[in-house]
HTML snippet that shows the backbone in 3Dmol.js (N, CA, C, O; Angstrom):
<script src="https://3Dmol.org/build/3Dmol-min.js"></script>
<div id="view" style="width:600px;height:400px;position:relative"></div>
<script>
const pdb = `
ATOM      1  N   UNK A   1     -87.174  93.743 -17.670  1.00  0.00           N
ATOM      2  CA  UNK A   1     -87.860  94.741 -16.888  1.00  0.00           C
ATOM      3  C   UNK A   1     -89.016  95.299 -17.723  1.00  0.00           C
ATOM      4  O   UNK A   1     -88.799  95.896 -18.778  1.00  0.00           O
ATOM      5  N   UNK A   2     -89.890  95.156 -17.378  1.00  0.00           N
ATOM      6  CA  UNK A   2     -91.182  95.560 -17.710  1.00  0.00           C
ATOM      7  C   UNK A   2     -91.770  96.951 -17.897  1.00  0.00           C
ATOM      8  O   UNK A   2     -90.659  97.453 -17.723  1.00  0.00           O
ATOM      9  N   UNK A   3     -92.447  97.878 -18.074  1.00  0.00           N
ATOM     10  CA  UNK A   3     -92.875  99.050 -17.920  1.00  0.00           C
ATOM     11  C   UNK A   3     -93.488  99.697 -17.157  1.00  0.00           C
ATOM     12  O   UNK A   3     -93.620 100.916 -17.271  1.00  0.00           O
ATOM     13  N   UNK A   4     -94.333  98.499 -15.565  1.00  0.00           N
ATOM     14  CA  UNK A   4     -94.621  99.048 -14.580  1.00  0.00           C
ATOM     15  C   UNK A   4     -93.249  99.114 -14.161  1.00  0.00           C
ATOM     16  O   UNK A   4     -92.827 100.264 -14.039  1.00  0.00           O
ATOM     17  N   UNK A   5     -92.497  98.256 -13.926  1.00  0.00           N
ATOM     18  CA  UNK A   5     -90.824  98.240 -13.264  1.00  0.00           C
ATOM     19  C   UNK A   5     -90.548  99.784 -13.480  1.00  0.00           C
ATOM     20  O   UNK A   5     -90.540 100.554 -12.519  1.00  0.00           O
ATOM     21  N   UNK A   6     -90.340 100.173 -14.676  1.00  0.00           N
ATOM     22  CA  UNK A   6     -89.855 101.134 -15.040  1.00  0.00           C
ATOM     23  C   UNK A   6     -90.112 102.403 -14.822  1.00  0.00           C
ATOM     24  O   UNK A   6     -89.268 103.287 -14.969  1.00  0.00           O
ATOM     25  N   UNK A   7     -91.464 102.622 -14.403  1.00  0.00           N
ATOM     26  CA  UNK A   7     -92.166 103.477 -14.139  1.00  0.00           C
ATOM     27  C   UNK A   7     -91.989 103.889 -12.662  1.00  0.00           C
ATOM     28  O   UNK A   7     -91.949 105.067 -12.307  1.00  0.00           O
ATOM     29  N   UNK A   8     -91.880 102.788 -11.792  1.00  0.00           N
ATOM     30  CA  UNK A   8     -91.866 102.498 -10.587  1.00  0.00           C
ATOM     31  C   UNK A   8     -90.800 103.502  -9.815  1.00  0.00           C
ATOM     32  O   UNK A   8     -90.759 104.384  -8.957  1.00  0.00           O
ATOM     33  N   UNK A   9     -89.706 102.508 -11.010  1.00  0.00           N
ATOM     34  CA  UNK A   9     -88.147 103.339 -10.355  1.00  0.00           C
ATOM     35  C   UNK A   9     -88.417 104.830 -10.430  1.00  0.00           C
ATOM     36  O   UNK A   9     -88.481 105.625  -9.493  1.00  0.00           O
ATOM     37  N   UNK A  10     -88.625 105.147 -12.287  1.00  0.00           N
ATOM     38  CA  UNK A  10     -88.260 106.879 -12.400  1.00  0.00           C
ATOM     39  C   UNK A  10     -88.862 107.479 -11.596  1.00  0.00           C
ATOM     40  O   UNK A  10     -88.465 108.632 -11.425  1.00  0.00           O
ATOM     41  N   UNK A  11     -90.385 106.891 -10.519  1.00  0.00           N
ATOM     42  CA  UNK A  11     -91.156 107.687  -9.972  1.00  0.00           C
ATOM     43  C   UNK A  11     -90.135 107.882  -8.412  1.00  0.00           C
ATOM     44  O   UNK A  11     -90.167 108.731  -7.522  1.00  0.00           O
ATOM     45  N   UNK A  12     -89.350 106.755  -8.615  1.00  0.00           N
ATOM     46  CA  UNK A  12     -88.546 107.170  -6.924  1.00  0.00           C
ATOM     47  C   UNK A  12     -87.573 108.168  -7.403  1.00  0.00           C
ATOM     48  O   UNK A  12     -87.453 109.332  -7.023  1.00  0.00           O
ATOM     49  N   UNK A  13     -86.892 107.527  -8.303  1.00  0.00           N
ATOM     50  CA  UNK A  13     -85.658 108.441  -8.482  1.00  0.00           C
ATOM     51  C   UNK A  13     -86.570 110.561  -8.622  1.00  0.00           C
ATOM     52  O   UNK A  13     -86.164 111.545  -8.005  1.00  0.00           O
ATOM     53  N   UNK A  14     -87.625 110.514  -9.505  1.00  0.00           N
ATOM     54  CA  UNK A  14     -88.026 112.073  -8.960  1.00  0.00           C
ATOM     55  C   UNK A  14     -88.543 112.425  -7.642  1.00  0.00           C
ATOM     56  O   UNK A  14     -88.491 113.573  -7.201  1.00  0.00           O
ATOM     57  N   UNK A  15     -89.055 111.410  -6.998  1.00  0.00           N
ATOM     58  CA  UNK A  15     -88.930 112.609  -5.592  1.00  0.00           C
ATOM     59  C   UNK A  15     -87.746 112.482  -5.059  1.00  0.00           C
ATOM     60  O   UNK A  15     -87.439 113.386  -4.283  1.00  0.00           O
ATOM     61  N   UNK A  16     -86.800 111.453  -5.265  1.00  0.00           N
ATOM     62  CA  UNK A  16     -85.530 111.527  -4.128  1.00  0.00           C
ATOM     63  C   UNK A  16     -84.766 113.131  -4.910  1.00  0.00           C
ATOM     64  O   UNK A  16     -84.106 113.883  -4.194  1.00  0.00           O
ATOM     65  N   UNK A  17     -85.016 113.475  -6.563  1.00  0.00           N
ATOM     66  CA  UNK A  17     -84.427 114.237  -7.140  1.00  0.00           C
ATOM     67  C   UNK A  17     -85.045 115.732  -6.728  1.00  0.00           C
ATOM     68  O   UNK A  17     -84.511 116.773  -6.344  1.00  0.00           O
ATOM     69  N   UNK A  18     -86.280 115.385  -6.964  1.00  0.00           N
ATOM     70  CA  UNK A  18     -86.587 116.823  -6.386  1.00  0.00           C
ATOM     71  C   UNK A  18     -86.511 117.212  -4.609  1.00  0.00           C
ATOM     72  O   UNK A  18     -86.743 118.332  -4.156  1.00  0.00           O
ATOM     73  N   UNK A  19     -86.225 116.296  -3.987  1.00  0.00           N
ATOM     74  CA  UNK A  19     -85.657 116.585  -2.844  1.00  0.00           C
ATOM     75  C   UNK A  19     -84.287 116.704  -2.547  1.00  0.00           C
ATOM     76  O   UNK A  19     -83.784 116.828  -1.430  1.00  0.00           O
ATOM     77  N   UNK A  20     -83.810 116.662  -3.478  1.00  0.00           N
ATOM     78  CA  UNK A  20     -82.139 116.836  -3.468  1.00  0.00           C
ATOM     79  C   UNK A  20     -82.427 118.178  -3.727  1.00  0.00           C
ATOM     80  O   UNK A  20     -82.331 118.946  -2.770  1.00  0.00           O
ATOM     81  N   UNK A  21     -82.795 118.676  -4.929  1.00  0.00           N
ATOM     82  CA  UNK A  21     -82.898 119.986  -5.377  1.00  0.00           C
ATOM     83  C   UNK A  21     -83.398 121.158  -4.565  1.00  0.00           C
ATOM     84  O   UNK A  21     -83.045 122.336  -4.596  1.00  0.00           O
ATOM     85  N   UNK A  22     -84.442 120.453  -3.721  1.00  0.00           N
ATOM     86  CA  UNK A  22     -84.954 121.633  -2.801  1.00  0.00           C
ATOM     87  C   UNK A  22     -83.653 122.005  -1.804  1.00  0.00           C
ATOM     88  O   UNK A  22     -83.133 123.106  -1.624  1.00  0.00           O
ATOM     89  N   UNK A  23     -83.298 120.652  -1.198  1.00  0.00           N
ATOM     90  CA  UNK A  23     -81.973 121.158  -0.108  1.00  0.00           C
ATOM     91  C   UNK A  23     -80.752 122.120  -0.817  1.00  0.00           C
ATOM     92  O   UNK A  23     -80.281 123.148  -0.329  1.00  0.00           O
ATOM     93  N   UNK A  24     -80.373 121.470  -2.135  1.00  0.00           N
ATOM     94  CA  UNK A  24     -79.362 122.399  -2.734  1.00  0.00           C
ATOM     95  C   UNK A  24     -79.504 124.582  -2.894  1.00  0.00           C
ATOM     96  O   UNK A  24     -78.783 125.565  -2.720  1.00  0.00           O
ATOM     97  N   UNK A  25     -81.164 124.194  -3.394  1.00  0.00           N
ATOM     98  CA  UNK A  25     -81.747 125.652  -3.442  1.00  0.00           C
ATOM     99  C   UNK A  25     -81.464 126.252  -1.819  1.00  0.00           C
ATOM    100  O   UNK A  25     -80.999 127.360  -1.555  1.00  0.00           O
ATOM    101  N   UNK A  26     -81.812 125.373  -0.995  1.00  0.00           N
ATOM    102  CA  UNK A  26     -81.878 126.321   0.156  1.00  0.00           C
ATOM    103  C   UNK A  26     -80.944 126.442   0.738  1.00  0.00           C
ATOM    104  O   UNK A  26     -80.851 127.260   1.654  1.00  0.00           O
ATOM    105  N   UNK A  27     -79.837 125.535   0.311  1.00  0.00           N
ATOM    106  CA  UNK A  27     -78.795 125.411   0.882  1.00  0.00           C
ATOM    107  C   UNK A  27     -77.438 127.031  -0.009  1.00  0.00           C
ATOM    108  O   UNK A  27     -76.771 127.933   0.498  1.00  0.00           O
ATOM    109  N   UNK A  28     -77.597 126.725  -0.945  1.00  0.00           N
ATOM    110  CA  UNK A  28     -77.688 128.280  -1.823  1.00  0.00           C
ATOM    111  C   UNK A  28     -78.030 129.519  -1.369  1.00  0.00           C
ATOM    112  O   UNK A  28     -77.219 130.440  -1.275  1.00  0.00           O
ATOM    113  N   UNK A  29     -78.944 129.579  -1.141  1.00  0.00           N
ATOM    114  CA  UNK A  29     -79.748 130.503  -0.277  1.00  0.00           C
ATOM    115  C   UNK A  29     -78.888 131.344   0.870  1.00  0.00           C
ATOM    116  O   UNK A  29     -78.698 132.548   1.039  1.00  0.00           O
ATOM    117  N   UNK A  30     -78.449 130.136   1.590  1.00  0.00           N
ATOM    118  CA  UNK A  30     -78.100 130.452   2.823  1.00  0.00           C
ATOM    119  C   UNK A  30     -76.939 130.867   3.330  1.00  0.00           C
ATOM    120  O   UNK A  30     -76.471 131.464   4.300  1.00  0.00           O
ATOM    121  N   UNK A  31     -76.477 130.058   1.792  1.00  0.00           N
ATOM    122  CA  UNK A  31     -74.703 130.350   1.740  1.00  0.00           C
ATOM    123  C   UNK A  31     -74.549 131.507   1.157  1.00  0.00           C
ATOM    124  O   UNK A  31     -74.090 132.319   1.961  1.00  0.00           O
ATOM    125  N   UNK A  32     -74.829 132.202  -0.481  1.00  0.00           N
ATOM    126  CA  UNK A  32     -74.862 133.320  -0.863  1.00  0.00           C
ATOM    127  C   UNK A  32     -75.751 134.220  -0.925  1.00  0.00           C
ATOM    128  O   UNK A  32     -75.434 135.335  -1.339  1.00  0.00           O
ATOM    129  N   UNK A  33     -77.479 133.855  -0.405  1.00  0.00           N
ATOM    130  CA  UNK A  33     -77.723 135.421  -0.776  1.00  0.00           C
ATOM    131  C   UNK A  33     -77.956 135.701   0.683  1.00  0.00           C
ATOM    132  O   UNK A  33     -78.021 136.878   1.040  1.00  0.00           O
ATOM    133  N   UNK A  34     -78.073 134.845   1.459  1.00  0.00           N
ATOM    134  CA  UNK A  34     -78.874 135.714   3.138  1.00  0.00           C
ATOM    135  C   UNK A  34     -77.503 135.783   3.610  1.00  0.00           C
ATOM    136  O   UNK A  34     -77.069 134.637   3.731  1.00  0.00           O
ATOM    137  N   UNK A  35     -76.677 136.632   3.913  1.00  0.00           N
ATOM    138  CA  UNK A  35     -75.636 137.029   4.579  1.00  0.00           C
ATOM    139  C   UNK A  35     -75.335 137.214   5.868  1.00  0.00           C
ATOM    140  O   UNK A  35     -76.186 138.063   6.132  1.00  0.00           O
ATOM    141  N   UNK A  36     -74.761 137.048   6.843  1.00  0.00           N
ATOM    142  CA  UNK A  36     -75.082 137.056   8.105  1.00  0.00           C
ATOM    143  C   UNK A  36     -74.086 135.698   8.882  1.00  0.00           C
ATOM    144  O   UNK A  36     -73.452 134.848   8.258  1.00  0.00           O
ATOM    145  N   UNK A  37     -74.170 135.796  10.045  1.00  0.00           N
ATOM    146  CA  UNK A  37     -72.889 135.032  11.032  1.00  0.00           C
ATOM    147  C   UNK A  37     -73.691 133.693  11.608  1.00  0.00           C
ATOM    148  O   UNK A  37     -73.047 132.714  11.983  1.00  0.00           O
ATOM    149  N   UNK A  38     -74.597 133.711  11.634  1.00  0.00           N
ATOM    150  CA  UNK A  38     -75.786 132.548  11.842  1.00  0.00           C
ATOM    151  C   UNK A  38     -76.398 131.944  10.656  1.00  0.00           C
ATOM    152  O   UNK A  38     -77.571 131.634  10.866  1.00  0.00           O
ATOM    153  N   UNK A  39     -76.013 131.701   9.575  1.00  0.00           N
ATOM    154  CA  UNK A  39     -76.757 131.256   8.453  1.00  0.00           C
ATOM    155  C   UNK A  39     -76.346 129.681   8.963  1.00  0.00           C
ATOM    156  O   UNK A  39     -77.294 128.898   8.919  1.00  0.00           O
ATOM    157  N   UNK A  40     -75.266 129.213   9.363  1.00  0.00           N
ATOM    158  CA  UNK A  40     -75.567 127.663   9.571  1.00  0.00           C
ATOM    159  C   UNK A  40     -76.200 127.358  10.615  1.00  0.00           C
ATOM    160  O   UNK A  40     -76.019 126.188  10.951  1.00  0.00           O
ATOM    161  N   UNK A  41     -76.886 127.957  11.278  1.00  0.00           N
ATOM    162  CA  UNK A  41     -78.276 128.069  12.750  1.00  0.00           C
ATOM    163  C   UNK A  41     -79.299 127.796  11.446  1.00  0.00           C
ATOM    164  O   UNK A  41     -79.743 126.649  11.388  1.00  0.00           O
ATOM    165  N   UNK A  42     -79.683 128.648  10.484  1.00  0.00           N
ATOM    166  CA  UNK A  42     -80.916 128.932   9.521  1.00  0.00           C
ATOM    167  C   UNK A  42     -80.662 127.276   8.453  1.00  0.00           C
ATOM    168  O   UNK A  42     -81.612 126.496   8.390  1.00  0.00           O
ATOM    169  N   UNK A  43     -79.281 126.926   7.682  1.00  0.00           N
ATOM    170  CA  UNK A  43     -79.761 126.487   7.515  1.00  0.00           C
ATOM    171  C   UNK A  43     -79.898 124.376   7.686  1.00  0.00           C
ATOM    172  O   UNK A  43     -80.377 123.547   6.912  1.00  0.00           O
ATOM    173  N   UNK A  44     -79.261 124.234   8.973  1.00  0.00           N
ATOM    174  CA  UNK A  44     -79.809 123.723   9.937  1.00  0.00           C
ATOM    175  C   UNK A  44     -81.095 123.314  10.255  1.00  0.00           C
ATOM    176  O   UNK A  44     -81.573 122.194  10.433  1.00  0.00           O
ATOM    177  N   UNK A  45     -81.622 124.560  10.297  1.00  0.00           N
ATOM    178  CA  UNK A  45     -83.011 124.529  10.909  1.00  0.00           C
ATOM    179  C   UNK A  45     -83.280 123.956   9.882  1.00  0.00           C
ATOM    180  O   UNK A  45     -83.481 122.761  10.100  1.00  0.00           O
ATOM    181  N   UNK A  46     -83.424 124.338   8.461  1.00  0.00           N
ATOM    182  CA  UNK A  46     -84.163 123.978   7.077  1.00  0.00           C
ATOM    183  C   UNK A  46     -83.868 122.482   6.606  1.00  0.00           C
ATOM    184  O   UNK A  46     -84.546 121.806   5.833  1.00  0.00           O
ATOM    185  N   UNK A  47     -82.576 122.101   7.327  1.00  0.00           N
ATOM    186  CA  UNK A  47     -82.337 120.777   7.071  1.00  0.00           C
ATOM    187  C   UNK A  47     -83.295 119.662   7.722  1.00  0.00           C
ATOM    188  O   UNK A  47     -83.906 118.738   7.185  1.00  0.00           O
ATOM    189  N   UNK A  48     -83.213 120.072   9.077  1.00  0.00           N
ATOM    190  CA  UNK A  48     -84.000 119.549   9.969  1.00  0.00           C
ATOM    191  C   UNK A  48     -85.720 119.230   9.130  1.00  0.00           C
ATOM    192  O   UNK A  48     -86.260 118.199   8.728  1.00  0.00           O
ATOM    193  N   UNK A  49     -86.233 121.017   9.161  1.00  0.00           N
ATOM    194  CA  UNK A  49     -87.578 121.123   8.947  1.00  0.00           C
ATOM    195  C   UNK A  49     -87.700 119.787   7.404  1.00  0.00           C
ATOM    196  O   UNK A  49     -88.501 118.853   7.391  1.00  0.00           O
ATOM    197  N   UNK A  50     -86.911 120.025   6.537  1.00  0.00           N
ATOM    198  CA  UNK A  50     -87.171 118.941   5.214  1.00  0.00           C
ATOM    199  C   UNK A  50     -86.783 117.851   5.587  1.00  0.00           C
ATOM    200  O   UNK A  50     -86.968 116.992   4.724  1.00  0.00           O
ATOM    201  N   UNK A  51     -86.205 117.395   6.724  1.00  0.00           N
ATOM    202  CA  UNK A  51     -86.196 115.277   6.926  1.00  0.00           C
ATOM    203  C   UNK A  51     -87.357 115.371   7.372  1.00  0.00           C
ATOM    204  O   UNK A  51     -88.229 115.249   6.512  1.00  0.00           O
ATOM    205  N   UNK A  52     -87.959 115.673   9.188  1.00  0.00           N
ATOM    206  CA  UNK A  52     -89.156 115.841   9.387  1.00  0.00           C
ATOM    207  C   UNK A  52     -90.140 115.738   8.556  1.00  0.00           C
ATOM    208  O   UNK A  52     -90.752 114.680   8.700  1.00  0.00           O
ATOM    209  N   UNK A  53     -90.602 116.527   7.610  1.00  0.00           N
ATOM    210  CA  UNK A  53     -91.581 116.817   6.247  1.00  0.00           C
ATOM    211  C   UNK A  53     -91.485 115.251   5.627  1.00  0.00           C
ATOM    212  O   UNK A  53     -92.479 114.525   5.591  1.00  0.00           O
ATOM    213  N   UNK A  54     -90.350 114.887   5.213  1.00  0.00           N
ATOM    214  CA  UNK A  54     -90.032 114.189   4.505  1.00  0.00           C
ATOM    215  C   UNK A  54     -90.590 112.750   5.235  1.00  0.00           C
ATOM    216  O   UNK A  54     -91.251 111.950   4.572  1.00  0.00           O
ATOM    217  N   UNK A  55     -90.258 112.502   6.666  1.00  0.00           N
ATOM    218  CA  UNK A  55     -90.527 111.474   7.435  1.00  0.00           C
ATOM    219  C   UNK A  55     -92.007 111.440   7.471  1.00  0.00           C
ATOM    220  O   UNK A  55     -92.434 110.310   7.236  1.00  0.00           O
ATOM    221  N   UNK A  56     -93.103 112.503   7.737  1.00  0.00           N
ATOM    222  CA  UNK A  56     -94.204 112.431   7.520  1.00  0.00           C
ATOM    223  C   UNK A  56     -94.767 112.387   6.521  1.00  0.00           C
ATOM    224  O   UNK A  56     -95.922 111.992   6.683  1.00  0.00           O
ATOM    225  N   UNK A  57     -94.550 112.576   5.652  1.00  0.00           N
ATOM    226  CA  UNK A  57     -94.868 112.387   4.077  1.00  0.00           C
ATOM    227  C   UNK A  57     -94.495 110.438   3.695  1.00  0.00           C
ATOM    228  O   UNK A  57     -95.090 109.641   2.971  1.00  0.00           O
ATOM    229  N   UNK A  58     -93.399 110.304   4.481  1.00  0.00           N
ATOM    230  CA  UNK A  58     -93.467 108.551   4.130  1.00  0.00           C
ATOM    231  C   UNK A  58     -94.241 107.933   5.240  1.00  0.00           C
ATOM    232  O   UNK A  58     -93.837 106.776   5.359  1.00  0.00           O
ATOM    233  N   UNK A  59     -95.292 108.229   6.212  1.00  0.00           N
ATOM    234  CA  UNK A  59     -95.984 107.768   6.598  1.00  0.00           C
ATOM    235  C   UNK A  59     -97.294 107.559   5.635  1.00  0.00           C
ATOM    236  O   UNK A  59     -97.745 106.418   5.535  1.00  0.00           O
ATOM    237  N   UNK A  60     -97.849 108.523   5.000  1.00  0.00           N
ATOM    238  CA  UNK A  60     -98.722 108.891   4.755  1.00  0.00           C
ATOM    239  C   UNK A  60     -98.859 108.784   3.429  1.00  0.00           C
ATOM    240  O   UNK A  60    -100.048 108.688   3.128  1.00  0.00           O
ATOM    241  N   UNK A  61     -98.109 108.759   2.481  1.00  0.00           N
ATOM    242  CA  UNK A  61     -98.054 108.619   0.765  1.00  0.00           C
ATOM    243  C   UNK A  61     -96.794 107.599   0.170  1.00  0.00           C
ATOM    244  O   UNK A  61     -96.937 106.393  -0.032  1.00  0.00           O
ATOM    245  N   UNK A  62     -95.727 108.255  -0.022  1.00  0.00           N
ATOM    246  CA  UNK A  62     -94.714 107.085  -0.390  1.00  0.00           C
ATOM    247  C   UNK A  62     -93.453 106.646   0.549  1.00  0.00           C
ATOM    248  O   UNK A  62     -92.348 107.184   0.479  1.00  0.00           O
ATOM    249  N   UNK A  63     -93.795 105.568   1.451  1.00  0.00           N
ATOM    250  CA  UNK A  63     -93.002 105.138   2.232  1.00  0.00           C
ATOM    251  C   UNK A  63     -91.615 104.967   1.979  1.00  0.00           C
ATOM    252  O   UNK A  63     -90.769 105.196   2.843  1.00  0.00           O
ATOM    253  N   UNK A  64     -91.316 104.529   0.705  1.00  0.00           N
ATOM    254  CA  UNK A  64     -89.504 104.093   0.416  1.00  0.00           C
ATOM    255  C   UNK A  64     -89.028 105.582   0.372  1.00  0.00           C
ATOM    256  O   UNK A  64     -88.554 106.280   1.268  1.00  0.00           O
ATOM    257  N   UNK A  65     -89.343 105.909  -1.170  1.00  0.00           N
ATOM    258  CA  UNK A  65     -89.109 107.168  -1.512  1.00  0.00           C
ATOM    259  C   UNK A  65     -88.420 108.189  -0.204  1.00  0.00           C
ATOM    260  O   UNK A  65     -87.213 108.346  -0.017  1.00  0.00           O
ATOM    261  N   UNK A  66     -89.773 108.941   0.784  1.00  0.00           N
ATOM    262  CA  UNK A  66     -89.421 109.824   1.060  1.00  0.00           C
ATOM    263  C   UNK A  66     -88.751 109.247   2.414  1.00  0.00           C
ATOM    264  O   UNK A  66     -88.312 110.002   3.282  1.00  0.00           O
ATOM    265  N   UNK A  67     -88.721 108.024   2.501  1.00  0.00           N
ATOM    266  CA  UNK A  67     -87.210 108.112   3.707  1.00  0.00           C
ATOM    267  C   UNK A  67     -85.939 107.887   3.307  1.00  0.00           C
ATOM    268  O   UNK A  67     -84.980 108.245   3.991  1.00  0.00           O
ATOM    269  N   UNK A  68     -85.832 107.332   2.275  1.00  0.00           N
ATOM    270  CA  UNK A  68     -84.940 107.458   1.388  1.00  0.00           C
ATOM    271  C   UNK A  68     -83.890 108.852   1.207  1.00  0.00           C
ATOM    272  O   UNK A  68     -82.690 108.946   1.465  1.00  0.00           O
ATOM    273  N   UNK A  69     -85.092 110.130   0.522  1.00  0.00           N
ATOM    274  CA  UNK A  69     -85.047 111.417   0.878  1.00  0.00           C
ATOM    275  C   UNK A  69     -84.649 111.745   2.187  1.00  0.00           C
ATOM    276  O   UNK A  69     -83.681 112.459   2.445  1.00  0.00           O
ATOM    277  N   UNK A  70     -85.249 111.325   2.853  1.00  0.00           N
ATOM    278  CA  UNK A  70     -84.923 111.979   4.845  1.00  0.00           C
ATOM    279  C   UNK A  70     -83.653 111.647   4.877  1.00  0.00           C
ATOM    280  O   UNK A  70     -82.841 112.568   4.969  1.00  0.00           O
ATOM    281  N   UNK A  71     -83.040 109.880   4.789  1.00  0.00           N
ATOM    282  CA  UNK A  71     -81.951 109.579   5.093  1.00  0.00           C
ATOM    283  C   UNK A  71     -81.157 110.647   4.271  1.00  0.00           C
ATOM    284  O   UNK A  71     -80.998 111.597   5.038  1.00  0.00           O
ATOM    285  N   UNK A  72     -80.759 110.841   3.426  1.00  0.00           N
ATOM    286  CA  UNK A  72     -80.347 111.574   2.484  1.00  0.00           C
ATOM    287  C   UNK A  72     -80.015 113.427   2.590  1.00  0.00           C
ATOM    288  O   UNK A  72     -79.091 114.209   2.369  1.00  0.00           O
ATOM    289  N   UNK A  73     -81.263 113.442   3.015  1.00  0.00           N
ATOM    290  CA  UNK A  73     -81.299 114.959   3.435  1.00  0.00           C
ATOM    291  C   UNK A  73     -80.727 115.249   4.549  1.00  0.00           C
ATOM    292  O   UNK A  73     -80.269 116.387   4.650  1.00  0.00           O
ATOM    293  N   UNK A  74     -80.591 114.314   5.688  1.00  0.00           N
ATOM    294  CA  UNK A  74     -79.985 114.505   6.448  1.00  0.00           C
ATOM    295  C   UNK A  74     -78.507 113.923   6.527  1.00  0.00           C
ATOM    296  O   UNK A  74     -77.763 114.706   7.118  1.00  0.00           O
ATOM    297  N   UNK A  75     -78.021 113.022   6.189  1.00  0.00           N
ATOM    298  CA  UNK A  75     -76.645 112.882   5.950  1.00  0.00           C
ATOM    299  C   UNK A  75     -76.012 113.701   4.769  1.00  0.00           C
ATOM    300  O   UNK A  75     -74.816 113.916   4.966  1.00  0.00           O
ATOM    301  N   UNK A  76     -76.679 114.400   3.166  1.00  0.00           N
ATOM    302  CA  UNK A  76     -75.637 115.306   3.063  1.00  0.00           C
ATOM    303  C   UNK A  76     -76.175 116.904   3.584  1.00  0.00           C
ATOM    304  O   UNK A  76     -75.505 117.923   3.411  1.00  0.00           O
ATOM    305  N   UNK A  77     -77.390 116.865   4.183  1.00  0.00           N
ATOM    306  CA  UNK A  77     -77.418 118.466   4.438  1.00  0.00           C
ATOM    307  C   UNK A  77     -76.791 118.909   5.602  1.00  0.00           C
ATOM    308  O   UNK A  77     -76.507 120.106   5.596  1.00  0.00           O
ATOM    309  N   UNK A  78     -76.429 118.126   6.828  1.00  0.00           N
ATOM    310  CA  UNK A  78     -75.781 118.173   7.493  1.00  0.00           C
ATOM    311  C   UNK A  78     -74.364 118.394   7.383  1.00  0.00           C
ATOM    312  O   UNK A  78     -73.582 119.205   7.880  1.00  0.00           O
ATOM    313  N   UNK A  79     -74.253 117.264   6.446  1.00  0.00           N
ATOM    314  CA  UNK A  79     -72.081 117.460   6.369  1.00  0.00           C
ATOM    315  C   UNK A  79     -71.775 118.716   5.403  1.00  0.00           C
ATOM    316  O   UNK A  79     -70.670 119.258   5.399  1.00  0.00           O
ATOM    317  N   UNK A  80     -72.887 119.151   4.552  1.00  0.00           N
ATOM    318  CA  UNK A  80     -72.727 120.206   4.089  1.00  0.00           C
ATOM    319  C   UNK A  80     -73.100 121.669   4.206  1.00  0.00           C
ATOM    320  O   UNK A  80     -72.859 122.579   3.412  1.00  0.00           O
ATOM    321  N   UNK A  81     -73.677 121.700   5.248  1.00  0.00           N
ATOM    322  CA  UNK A  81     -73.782 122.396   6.063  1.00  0.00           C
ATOM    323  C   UNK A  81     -72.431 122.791   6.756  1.00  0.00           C
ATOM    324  O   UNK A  81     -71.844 123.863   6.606  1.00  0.00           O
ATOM    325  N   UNK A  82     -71.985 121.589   7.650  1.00  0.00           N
ATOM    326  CA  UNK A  82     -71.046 122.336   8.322  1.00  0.00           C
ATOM    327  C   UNK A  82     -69.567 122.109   7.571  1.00  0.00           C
ATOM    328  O   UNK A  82     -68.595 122.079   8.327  1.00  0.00           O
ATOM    329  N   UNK A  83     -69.370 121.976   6.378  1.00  0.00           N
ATOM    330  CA  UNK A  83     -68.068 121.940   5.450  1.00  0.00           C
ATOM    331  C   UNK A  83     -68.162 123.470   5.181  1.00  0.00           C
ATOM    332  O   UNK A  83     -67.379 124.263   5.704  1.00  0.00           O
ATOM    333  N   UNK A  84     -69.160 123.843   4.339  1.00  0.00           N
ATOM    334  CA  UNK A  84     -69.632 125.135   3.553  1.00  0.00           C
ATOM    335  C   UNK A  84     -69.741 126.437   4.609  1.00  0.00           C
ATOM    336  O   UNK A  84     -69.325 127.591   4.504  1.00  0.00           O
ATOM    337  N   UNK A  85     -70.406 125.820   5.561  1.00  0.00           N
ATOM    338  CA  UNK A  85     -70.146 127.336   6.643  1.00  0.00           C
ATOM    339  C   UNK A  85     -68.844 127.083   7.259  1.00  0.00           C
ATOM    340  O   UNK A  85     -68.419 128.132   7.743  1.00  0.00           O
ATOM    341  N   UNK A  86     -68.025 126.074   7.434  1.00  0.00           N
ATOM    342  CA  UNK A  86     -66.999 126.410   8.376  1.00  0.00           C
ATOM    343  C   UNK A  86     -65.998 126.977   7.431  1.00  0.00           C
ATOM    344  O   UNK A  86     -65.268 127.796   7.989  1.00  0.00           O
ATOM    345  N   UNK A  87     -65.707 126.764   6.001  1.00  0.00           N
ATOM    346  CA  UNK A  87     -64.524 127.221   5.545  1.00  0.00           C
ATOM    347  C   UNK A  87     -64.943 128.189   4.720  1.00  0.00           C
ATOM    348  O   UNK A  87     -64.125 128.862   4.092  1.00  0.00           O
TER     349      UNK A  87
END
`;
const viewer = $3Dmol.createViewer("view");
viewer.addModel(pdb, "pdb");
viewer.setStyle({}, {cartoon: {color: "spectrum"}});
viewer.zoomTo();
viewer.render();
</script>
């Protein structure tokens, strides 16, 4: 493996990472500091709004990457979503 190779990957693995990180932050957010009986309505919505983002962003700049991210964001922000608010 070569050093474009290499470069290639770490550049996917940081946006799929910093898109993990954003969902975790907001997902944080929603669970301990905004308090309230609707926080899995809010953060839902935020799950939603970051695949979306994410889906247009792999039109337009890095195609693997950020659907990669979308798939991702939406299969664990979803199940964790409703694990974390239901119990």
């Amino acid at each position: 493996m070569d050093n474009s190779d290499r470069s290639w990957n770490s550049r996917k693995i940081f946006v799929v990472a910093i898109n993990m990180a954003v969902m975790i932050a907001y997902t944080l957010y929603t669970r301990y500091v905004e308090s309230g009986e609707l926080n899995i309505i809010l953060n839902a919505f935020f799950v939603g709004i970051h695949a979306v983002l994410c889906l247009i962003l792999a039109i337009f700049v890095w195609r693997k990457e950020f659907l990669l991210s979308a798939l991702l964001v939406l299969l664990i922000g979803f199940s964790t979503c409703w694990v974390i608010f239901t119990h």
